[in-house]
N, C-alpha and C positions, 0 to 999 in steps of 0.2 A: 562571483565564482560559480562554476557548472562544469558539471560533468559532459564529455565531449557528445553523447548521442543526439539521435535528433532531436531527440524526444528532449531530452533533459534545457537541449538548446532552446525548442520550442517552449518549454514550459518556463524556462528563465526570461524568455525574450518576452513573456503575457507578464512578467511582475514586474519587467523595466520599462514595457508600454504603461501600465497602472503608475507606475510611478513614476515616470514622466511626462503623464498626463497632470498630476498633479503640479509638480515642480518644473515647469517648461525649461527654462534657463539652468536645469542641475545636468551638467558632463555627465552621462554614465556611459561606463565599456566595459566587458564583458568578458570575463578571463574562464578559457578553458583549462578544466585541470583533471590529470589522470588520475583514477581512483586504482585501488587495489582490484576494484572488479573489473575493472578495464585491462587492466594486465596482466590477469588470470582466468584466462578464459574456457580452463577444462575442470578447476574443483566445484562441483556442485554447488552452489548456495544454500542447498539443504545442509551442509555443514555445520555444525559447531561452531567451529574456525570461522564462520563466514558472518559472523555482526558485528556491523559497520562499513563492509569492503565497501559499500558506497558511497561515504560520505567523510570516512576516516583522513583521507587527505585534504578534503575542504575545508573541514575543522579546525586542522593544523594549520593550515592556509590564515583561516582567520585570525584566529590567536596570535600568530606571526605576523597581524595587520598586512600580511600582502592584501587581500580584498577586504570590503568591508561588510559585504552581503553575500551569501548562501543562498541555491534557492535546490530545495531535494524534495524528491518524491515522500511527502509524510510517512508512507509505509515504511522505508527505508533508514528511518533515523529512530536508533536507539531509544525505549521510552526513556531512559537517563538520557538527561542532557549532559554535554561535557563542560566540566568546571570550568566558569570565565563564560559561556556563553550561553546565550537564550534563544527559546522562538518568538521572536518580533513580530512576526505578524502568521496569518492564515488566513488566505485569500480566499474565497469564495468556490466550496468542492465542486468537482467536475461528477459525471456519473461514478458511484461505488461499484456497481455492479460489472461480474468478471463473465465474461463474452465467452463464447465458442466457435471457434474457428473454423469451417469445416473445407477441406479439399473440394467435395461434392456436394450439391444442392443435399441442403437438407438441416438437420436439429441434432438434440441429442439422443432422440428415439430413433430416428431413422440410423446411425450409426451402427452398421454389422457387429454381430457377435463378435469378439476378439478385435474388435479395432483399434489401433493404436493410440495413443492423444498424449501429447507432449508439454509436459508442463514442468517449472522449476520447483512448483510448490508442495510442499509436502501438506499444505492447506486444502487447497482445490485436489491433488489426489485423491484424498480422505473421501471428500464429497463425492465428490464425481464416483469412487467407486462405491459410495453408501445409497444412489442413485443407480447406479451401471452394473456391478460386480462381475459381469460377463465380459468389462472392455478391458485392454492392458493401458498399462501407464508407463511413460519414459521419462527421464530428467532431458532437459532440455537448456542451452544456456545460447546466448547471446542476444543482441536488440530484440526489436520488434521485425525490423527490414529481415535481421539474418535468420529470426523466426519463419516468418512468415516465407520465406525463399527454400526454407526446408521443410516447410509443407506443401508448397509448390513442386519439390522435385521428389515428391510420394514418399519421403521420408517420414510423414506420419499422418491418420487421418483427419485428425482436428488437431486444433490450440485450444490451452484456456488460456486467453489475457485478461489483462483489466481493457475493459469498455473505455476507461478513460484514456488511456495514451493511445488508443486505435483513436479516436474521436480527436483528439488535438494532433495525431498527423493529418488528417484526412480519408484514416480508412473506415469510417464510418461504415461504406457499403460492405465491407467483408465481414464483418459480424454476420455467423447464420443462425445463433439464436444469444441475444442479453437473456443470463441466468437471473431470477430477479432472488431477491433474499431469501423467501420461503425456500428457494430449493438448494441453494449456493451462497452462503457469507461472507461478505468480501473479511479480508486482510482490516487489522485496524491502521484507520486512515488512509483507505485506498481511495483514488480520486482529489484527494488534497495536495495542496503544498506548503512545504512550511520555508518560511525566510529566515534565517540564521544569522544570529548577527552576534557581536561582543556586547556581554550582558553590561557594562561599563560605556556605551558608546553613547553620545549625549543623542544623535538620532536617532534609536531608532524608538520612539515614540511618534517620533514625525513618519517614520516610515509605515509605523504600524498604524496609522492616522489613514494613512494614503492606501493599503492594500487588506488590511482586516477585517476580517466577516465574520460578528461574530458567532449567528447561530452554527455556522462551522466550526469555529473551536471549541465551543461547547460539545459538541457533537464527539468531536474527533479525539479531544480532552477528557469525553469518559471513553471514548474506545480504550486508548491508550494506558488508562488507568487502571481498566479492565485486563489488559494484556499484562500490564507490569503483577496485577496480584495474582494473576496464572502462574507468573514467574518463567514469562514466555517470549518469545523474539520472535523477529519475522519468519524463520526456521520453522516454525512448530506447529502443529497441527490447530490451532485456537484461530476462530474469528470472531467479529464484534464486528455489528451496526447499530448504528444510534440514529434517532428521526426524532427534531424538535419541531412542536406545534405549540403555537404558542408561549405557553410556558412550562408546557411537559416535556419530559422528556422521556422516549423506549426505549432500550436499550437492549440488546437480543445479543447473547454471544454464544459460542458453543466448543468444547472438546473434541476431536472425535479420531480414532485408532487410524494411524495410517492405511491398511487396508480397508476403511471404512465400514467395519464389523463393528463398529459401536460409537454411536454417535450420542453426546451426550447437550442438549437445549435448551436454555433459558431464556425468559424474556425477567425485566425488569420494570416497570415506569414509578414516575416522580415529576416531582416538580425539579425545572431544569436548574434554578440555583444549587443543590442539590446531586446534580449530576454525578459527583466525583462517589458521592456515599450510594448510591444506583449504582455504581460500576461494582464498588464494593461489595456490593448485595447480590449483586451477579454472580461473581467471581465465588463467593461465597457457597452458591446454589450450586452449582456446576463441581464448586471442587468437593463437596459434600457427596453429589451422587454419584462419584466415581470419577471425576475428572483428575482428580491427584492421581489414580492411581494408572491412567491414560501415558500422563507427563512423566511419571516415574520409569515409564515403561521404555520410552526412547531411546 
């Protein structure tokens, strides 16, 4: 099961190659299905109301056994999982970092005073104007294609996307600068994906066998756990990246005011068994120097 975009298409069709590389002789096809964000395409995603529209009716889908696998953007699914089901596997992350899109040759310095930049995020806003404070910011909603076709017809000067779904369609060349972590935190588990399946289903351990990676769940496993003791959704101004070497583990997440008048940074490391109690310690740090009172504020 998948969401109808391309992207969501393309990103399901890399965990049915992986897994029919392993299982030559297993039938699999591939069911599209409309989400709630599919067929609301004017409420903001900055919303309240707006966690889960992603993935809310795959869910149901499963549980109902019509399909037997999920395959969603990790940023996009709830850090609660929904009761009856699990994440089965986590495939091997694409790039974290969230791109700049610009109309015209150039960065994020070269962008004119007051330029506009069209983003959903109330995340990347933050930054971007704790960086900028001279640009404006717009909400912005639909794919990547219907993005990027209204920055083509001057409807705004830049995008921030994630680097990752420009790279798995192929627009690799339109990136005109990758933000790297120092200046811009991606979303927790951006660039991942996670495979959804009925925590009851005798496969999917064979599944998770065939597409799991684990220094990425580890990774994305404290992002996540990071975000849940924020007490924060994909909505909310909070990011986290995590980088495993060896057996450590960093872990960097951060607060910061939607007008990006106050940005609040930590970093954490550890040893990666450990990861979940580093998040914690994060989380910790961040809401100690003022980040509760950031969250409270929204």
């Amino acid at each position: 099961g998948t969401r109808g975009s391309a992207l969501a298409r393309t990103q399901t069709e890399y965990v049915r190659a992986l897994l029919q590389a392993r299982f030559p002789d297993l039938p699999l096809s591939v069911r599209i299905i409309r989400t709630s964000a599919d067929r609301d395409t004017a409420t903001s995603i900055r919303s309240g109301s707006a966690v889960g529209v992603f993935v809310k009716e795959l869910e149901q889908a499963l549980l109902r056994g019509e399909i037997d696998l999920a395959v969603h953007s990790m940023k996009d699914l709830p850090t609660r999982v929904e009761p009856g089901l699990c994440i089965a596997a986590i495939p091997e992350r694409e790039d974290a970092r969230d791109a700049l899109v610009c109309r015209d040759a150039g960065g994020l310095e070269l962008l004119p005073p007051g330029a506009l930049v069209g983003t959903g995020s109330v995340r990347r806003q933050a930054q971007l104007l704790a960086l900028r404070a001279d640009l404006a910011v717009a909400d912005i909603r639909g794919n990547i294609d219907t993005r990027l076709n209204k920055l083509h017809a001057g409807d705004y000067a830049a995008l921030v996307l994630a680097c990752a779904g420009l790279n798995r369609l192929g627009y690799r060349d339109r990136i005109s600068e990758a933000l790297n972590c120092e200046r811009m935190l991606p979303a927790p588990g951006q660039g991942a994906l996670a495979v959804q399946m009925r925590a009851d289903d005798p496969n999917r351990h064979a599944v998770a066998a065939a597409v799991h990676h684990l220094p990425t769940a580890i990774a994305v496993g404290a992002e996540r756990s990071f975000l849940r003791r924020m007490g924060g959704g994909c909505n909310v101004p909070v990011a986290a990246y995590a980088d495993i070497e060896e057996n450590r583990i960093r872990i960097t997440g951060l607060a910061a005011a939607p007008d990006g008048s106050r940005v609040i940074r930590e970093s954490v490391e550890d040893f990666a068994q450990v990861a979940d109690e580093a998040a914690a310690a994060l989380a910790g740090k961040i809401l100690a120097r003022g980040g509760s009172e950031i969250l409270r504020a929204l």
